[in-house]
DRENDO-1510 file (C-alpha; in Angstrom, 1 decimal, always signed):
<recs>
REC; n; res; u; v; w
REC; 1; UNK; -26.7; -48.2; -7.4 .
REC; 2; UNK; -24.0; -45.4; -8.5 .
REC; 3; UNK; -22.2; -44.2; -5.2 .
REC; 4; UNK; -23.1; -40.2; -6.2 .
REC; 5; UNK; -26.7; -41.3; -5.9 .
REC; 6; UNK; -26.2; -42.9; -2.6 .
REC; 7; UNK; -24.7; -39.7; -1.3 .
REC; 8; UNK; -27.6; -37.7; -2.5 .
REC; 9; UNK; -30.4; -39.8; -1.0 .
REC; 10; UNK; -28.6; -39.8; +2.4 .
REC; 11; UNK; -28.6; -36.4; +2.3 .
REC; 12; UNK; -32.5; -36.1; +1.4 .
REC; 13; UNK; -33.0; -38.8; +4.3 .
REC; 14; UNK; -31.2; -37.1; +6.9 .
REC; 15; UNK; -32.4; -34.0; +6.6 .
REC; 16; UNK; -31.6; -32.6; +9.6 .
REC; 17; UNK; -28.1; -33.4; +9.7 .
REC; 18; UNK; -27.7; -31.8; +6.1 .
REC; 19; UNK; -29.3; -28.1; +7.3 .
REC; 20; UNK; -27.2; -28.6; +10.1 .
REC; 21; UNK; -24.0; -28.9; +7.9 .
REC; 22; UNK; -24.7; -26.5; +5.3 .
REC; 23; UNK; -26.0; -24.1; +7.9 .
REC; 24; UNK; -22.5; -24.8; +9.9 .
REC; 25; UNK; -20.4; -23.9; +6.8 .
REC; 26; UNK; -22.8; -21.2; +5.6 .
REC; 27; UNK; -22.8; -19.1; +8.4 .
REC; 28; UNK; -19.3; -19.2; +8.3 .
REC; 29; UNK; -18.8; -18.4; +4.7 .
REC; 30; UNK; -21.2; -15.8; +5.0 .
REC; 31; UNK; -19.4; -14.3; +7.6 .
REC; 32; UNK; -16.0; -13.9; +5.9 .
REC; 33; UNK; -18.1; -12.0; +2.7 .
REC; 34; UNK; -19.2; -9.9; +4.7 .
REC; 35; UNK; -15.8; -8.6; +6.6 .
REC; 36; UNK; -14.5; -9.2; +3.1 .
REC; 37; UNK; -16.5; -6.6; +1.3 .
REC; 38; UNK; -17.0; -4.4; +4.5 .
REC; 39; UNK; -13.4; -4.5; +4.8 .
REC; 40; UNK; -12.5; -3.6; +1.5 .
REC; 41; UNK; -15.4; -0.6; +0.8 .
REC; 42; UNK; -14.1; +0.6; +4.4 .
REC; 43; UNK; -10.6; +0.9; +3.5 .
REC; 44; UNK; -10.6; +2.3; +0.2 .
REC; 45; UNK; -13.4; +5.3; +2.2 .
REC; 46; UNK; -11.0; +5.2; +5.0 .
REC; 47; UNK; -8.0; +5.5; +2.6 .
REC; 48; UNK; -9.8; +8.1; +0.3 .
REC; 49; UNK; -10.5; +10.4; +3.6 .
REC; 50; UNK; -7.3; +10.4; +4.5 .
REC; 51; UNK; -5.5; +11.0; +1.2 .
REC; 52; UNK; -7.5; +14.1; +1.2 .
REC; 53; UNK; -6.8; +15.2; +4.7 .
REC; 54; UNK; -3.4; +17.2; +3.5 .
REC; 55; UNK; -0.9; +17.0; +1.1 .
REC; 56; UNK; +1.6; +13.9; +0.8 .
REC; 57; UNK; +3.5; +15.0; -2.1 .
REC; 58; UNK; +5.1; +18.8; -2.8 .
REC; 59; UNK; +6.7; +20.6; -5.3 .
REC; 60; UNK; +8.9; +23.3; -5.1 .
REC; 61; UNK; +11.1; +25.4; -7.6 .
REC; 62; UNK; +15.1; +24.3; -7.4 .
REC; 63; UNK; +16.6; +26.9; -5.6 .
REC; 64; UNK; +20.1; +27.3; -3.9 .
REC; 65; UNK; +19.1; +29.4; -1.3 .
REC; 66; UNK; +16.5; +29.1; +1.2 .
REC; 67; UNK; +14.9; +31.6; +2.9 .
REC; 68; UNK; +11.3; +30.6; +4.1 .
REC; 69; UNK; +9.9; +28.1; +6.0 .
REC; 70; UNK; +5.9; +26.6; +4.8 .
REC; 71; UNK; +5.0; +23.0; +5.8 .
REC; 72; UNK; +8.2; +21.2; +6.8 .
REC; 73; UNK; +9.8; +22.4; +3.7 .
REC; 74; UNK; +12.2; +25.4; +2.9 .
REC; 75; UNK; +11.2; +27.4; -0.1 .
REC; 76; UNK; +14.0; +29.1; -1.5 .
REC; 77; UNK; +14.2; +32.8; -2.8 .
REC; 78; UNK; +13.5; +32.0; -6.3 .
REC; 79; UNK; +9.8; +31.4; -5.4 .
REC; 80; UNK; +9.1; +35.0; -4.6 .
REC; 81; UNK; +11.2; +37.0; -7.1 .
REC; 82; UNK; +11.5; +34.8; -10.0 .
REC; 83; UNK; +9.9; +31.3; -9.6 .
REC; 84; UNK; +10.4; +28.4; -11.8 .
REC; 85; UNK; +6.9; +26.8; -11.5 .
REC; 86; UNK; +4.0; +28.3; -13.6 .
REC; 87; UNK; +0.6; +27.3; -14.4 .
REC; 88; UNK; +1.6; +25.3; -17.3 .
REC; 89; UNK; +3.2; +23.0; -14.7 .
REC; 90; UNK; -0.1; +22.0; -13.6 .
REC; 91; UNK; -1.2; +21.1; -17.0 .
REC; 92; UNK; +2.1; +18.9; -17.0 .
REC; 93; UNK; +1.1; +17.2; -14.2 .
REC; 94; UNK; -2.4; +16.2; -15.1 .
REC; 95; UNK; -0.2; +14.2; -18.2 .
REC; 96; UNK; +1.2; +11.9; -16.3 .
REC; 97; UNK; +0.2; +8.1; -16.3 .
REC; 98; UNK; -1.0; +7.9; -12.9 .
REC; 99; UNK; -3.4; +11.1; -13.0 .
REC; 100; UNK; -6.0; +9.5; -11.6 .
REC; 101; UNK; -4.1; +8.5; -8.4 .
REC; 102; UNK; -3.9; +12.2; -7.1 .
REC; 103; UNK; -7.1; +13.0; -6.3 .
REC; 104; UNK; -6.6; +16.7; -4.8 .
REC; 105; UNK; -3.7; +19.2; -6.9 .
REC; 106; UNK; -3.2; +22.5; -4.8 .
REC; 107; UNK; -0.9; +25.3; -6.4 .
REC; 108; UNK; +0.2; +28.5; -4.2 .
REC; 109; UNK; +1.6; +31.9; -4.8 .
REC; 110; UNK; +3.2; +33.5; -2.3 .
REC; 111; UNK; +4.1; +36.9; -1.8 .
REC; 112; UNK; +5.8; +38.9; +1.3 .
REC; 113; UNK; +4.1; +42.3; +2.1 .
REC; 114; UNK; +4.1; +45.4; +4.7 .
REC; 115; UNK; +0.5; +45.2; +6.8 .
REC; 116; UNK; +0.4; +47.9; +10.0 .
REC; 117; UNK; +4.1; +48.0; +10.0 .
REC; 118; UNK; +4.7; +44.4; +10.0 .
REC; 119; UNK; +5.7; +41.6; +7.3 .
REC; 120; UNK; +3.4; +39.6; +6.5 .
REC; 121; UNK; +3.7; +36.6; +4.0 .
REC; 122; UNK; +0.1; +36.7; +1.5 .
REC; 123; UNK; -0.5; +32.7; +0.2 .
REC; 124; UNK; -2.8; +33.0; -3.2 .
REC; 125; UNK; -4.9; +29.8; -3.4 .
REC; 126; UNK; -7.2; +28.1; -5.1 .
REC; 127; UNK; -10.0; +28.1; -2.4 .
REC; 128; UNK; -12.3; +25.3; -3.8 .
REC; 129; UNK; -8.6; +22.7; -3.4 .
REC; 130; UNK; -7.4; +24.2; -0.5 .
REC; 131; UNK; -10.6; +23.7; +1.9 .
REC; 132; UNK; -10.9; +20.0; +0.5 .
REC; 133; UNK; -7.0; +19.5; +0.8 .
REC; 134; UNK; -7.2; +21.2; +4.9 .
REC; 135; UNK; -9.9; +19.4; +6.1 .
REC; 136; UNK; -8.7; +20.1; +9.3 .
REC; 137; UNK; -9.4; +23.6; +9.5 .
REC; 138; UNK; -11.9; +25.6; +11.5 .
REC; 139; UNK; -13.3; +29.3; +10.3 .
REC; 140; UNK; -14.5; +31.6; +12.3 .
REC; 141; UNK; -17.2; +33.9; +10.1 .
REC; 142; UNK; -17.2; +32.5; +6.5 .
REC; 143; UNK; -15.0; +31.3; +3.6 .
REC; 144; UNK; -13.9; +33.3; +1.0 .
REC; 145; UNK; -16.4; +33.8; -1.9 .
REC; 146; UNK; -15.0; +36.9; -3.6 .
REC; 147; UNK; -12.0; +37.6; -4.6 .
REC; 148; UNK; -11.6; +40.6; -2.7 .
REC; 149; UNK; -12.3; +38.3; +0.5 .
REC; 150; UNK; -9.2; +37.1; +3.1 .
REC; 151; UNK; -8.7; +34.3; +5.4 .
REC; 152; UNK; -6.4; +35.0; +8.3 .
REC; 153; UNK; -4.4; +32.7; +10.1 .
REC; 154; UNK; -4.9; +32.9; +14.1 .
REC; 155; UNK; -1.1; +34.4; +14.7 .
REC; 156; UNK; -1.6; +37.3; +12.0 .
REC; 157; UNK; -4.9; +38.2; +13.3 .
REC; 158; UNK; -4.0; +38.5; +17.0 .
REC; 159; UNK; -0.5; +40.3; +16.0 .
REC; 160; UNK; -2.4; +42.8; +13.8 .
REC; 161; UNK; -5.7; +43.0; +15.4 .
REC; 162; UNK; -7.3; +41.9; +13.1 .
REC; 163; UNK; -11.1; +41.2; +12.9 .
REC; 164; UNK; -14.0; +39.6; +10.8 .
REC; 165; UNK; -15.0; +41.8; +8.4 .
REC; 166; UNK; -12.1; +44.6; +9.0 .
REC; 167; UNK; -10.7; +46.2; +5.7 .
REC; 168; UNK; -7.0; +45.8; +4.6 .
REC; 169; UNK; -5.3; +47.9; +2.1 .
REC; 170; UNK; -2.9; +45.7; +0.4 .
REC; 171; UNK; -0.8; +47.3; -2.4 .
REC; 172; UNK; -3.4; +50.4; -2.6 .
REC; 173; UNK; -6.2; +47.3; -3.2 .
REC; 174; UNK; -9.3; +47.0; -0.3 .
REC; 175; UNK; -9.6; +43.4; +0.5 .
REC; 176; UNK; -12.5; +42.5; +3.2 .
REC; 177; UNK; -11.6; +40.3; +6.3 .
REC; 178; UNK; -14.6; +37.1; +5.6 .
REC; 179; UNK; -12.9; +34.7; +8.0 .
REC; 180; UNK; -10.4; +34.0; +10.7 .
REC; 181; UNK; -8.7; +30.6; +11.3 .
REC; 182; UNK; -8.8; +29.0; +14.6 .
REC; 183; UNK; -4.8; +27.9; +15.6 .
REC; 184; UNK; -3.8; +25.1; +13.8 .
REC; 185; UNK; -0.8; +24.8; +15.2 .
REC; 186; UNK; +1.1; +24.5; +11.8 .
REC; 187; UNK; +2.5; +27.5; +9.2 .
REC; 188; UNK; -0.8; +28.6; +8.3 .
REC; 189; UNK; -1.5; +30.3; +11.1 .
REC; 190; UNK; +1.0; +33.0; +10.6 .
REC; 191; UNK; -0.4; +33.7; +7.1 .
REC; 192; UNK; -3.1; +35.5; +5.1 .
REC; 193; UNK; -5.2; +33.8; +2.1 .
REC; 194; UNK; -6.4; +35.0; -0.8 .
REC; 195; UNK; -7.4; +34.4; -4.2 .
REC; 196; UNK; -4.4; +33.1; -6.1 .
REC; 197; UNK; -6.0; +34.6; -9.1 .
REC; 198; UNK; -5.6; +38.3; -7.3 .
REC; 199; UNK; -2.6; +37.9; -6.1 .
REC; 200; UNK; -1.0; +37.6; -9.2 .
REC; 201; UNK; -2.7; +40.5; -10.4 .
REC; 202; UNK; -2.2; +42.0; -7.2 .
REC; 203; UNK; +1.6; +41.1; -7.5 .
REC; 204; UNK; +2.1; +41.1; -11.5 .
REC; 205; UNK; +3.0; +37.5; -11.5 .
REC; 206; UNK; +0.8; +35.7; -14.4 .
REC; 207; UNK; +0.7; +32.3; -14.2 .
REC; 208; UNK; +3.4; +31.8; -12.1 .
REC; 209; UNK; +3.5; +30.0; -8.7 .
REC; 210; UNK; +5.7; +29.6; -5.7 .
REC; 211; UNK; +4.8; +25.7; -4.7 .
REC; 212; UNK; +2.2; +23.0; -5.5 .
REC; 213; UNK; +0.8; +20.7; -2.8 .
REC; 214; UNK; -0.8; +17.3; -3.8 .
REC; 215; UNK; -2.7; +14.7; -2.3 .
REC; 216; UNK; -2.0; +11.3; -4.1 .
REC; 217; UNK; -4.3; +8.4; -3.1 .
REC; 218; UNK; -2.4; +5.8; -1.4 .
REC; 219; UNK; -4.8; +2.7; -1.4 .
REC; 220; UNK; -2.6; +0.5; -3.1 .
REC; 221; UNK; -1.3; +3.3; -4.6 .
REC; 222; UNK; +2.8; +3.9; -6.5 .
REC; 223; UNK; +3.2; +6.6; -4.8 .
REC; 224; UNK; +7.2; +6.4; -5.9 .
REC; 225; UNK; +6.2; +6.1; -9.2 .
REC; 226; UNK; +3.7; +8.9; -8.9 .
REC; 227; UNK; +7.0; +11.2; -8.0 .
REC; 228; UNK; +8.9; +9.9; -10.5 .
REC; 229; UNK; +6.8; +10.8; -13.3 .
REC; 230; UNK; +5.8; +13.8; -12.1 .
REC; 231; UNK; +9.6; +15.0; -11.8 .
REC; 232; UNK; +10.0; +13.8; -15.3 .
REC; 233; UNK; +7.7; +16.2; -16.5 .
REC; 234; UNK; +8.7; +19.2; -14.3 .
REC; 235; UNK; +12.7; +18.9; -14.0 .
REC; 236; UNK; +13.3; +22.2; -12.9 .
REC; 237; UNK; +11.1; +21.2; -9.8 .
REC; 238; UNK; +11.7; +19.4; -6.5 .
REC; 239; UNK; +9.2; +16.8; -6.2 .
REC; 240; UNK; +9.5; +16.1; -2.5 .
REC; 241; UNK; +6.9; +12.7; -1.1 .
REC; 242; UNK; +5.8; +13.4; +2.8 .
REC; 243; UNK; +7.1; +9.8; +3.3 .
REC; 244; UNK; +6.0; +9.9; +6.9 .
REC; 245; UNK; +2.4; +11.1; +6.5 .
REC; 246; UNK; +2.2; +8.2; +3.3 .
REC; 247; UNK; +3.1; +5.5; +5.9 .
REC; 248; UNK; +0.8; +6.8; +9.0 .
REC; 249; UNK; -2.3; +6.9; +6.0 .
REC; 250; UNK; -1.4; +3.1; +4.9 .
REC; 251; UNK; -0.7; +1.9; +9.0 .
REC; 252; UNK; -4.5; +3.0; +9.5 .
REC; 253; UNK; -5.8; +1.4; +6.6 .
REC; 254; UNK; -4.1; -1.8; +7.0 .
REC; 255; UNK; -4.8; -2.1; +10.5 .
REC; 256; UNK; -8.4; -2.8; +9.7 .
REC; 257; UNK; -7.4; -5.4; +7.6 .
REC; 258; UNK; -5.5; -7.0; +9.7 .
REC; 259; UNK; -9.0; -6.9; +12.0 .
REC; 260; UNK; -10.9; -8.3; +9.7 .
REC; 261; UNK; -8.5; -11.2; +8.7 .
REC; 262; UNK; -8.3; -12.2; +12.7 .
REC; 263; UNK; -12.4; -12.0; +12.5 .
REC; 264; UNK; -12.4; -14.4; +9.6 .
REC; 265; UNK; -10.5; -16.4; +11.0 .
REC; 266; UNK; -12.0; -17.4; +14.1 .
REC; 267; UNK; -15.0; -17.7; +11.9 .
REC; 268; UNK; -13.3; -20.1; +9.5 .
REC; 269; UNK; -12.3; -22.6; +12.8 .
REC; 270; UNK; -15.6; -22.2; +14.5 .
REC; 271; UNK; -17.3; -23.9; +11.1 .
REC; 272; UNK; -14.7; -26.2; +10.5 .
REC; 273; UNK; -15.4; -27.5; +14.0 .
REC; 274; UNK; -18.9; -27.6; +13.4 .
REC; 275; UNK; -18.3; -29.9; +10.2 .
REC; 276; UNK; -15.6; -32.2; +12.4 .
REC; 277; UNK; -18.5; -32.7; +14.8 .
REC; 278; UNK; -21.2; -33.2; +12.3 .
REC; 279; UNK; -19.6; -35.7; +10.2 .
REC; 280; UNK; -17.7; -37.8; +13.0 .
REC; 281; UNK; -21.5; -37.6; +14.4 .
REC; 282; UNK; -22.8; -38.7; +11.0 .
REC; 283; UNK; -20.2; -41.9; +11.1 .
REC; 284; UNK; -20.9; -42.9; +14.3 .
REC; 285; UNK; -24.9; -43.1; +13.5 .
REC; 286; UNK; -24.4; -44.6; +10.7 .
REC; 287; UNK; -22.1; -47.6; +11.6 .
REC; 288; UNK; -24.9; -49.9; +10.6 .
REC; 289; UNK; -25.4; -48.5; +6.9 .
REC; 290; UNK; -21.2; -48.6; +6.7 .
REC; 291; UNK; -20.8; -52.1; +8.0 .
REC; 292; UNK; -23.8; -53.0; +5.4 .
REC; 293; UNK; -22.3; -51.6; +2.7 .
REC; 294; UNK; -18.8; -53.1; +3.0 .
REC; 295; UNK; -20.0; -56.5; +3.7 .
REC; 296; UNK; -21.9; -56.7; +0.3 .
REC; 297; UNK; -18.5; -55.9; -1.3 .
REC; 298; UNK; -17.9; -51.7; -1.0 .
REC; 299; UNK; -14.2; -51.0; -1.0 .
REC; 300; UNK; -12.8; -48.2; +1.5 .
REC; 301; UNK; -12.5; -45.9; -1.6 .
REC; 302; UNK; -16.3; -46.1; -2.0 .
REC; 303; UNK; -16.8; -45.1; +1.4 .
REC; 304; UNK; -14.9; -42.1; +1.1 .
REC; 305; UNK; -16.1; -40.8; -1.7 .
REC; 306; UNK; -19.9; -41.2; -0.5 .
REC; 307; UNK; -19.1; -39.2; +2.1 .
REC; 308; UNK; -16.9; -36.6; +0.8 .
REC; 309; UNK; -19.5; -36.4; -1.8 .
REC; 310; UNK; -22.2; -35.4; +0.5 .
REC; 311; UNK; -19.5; -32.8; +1.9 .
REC; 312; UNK; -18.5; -31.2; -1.0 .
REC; 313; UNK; -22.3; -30.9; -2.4 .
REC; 314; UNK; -23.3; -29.4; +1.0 .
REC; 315; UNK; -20.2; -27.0; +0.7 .
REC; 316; UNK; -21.0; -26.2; -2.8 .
REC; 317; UNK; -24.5; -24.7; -1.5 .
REC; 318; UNK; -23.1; -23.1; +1.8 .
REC; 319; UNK; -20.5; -21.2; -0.4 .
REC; 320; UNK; -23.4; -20.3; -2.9 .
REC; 321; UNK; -25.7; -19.0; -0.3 .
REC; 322; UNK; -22.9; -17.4; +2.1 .
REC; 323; UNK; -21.7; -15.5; -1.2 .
REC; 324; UNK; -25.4; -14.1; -1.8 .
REC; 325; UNK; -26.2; -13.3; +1.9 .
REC; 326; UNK; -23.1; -12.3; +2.8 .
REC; 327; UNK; -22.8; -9.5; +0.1 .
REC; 328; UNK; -26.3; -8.5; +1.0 .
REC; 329; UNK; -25.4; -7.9; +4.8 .
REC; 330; UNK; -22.6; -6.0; +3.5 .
REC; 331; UNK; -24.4; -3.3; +1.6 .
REC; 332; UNK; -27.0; -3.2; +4.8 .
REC; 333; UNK; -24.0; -2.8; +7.1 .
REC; 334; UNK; -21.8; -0.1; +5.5 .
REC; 335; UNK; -24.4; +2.9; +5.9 .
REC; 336; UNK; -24.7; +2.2; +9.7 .
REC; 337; UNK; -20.6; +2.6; +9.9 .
REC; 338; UNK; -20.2; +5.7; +8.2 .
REC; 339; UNK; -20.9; +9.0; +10.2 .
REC; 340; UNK; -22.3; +10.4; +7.5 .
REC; 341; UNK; -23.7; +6.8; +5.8 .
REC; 342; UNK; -22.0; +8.1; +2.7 .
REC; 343; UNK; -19.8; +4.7; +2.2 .
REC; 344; UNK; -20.3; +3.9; -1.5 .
REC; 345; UNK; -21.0; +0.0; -2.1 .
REC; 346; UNK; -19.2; -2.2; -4.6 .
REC; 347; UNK; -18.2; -6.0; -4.3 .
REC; 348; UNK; -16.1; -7.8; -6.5 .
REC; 349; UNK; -17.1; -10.8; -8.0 .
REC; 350; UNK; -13.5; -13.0; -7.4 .
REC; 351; UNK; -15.3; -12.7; -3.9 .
REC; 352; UNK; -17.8; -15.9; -5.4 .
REC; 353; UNK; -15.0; -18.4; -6.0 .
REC; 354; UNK; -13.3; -17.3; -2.6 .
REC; 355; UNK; -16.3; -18.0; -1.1 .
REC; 356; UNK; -17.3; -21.3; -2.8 .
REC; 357; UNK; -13.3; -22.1; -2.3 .
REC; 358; UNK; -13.0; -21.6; +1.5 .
REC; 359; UNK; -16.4; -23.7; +2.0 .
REC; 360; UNK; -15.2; -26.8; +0.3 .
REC; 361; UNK; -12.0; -26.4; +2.0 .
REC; 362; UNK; -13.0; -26.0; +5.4 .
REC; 363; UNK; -16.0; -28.9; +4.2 .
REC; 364; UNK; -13.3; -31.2; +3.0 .
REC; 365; UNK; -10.3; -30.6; +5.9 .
REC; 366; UNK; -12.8; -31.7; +8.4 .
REC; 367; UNK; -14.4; -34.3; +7.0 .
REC; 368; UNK; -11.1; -36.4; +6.2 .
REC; 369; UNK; -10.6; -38.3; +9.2 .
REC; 370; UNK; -14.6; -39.0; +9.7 .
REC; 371; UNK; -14.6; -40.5; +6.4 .
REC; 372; UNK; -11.3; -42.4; +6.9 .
REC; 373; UNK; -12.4; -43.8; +10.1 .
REC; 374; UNK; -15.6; -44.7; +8.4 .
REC; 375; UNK; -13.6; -46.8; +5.4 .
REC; 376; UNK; -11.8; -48.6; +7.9 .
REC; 377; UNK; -15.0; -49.9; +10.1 .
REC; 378; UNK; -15.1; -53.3; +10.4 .
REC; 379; UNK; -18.0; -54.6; +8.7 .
REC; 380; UNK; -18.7; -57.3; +11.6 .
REC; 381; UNK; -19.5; -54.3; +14.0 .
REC; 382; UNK; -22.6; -53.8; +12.3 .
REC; 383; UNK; -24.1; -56.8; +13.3 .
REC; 384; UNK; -24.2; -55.0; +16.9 .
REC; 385; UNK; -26.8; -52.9; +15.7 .
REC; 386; UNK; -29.2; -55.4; +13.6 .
</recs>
């Protein structure tokens, strides 16, 4: 009889035993496909949120003297009077090789002007980029859906009494008050939005613009590279990365994978002490069949591979069916782990041969010194058991 098929019949006669293996491993592999997939859907959502929860990359016009404060950054005179970044500077940007990796692309105009005695600086944005690049903020009344509609920062509002729906006169133009900003505790609250369209109107300054904020995703994303080609295109510019926000996005991300790895690891020693048990179990049952088989001639390398062939075919399913089952928990899981269940699902398929991989592994590791101690059994220590 071919050892293989003596593997195979002791695992159809001992049933029990072989559910109890392959469920030992399964629920194991199973496990890590599951933190494996949750983890990686999570942290590219996770990842994604927080690229687009302000800019981590901004450009600014080279200038030699700086006037103006906005974000962290000093934005020199050039960017009011006569400023070196235009529209077509967007269209340069969305050229670059790693396009795709900047996922929000926010330009600004600014302008200085005289409100109720006081300077006041005007920002002209794009609306639609600046409430997905600012998720942060809070308006009281509405956003702006005309252009003739403002959004006040908190400071300007309370030092020029300003209220919702109150009616500036901004260079001989009527501009209605839609919403106020509640403090933010950052430059914006000492400013007043508009439409960057109408403010270059407003200001006669076609095309042109005073700084552009991006948000570059930064999963696994070159974010140096992402400055270095966009400075390539726009040499007249600054091209300044917020170094410290990019590393407080990609400690958050990674910190849930460094979760999930402890997780699957515990996992991954729990079933590789279920399989130790199980098979030194197995050896010590079978004693008797062992002794039989190496006193009708059954060399220690026959014993072994019997039994790391019933392993390695009981592995071999448990990877299978934790692949399948795990994936499947996954995609039930992620919903419940979003606030808003809006989590989109995708698994990668290298995720099967992981899985099949870590079951024979953990399979094989613990069934070595079962199957050695079961080679060298002494074949007259069956005859204890006739």
């Amino acid at each position: 009889m071919k050892i293989y098929s003596i593997a195979f019949q002791s695992l159809r006669r001992r049933k029990a035993k072989t559910i109890f293996l392959i469920v030992g491993l399964f629920l194991s592999v199973a496990s890590v496909v599951t933190l494996i997939t949750v983890s990686e859907n999570i942290n590219k959502s996770v990842a994604i949120n927080l690229d687009e929860f302000g800019a981590n990359i901004i450009i600014t016009p080279k200038s030699d003297q700086l006037m103006i404060n906005y974000g962290g950054l000093s934005l020199g005179e050039v960017s009011f009077n006569n400023s070196q970044l235009s529209e077509n500077d967007l269209q340069k940007i969305n050229t670059i090789k790693n396009r795709k990796n900047l996922s929000i692309i926010s330009p600004k105009l600014f302008e200085t002007v005289n409100l109720k005695g006081k300077n006041v600086l005007i920002a002209g944005v794009r609306f639609s980029d600046e409430l997905k690049l600012k998720k942060w903020w809070i308006i009281n009344g509405r956003s702006p859906l005309s252009p003739n509609n403002l959004l006040v920062g908190s400071n300007s509002a309370e030092a020029l009494h300003i209220k919702i729906n109150d009616t500036l006169l901004i260079k001989e133009q009527r501009f209605v008050v839609s919403g106020i900003l509640s403090n933010t505790g950052s430059q914006d609250d000492a400013l007043i939005f508009m439409d960057i369209l109408t403010a270059r109107t407003l200001f006669h300054k076609p095309a042109k613009l005073s700084i552009i904020e991006m948000a570059a995703l930064c999963y696994d994303c070159p974010i140096e590279d992402i400055v270095s080609q966009t400075a390539s295109v726009l040499p007249t510019a600054n091209v300044t990365p917020i170094k410290q926000n990019i590393e407080s996005k990609m400690m958050a991300v990674h910190s849930f994978e460094r979760f999930s790895l402890g997780i699957s690891l515990v996992m991954l020693v729990t079933s590789f002490l279920i399989v130790f048990a199980n098979v030194n179990a197995s050896v010590t049952e079978r004693t008797k069949e062992i002794g039989i088989f190496k006193s009708v001639g059954y060399r220690k390398s026959h014993i072994l591979k019997i039994i790391l062939t019933e392993v390695i075919a009981a592995s071999l399913t448990a990877g299978l069916l934790g692949f399948i089952v795990g994936v499947s928990v996954a995609k039930l899981v992620l919903p419940f782990l979003s606030m808003h269940g809006l989590i989109s699902f995708t698994y990668n398929f290298t995720t099967l041969p992981i899985a099949v991989l870590l079951s024979l592994f953990v399979g094989i590791t613990a069934c070595i010194y079962p199957a050695i101690k079961a080679s060298r059994l002494d074949p007259t220590v069956a005859f204890r058991f006739i």
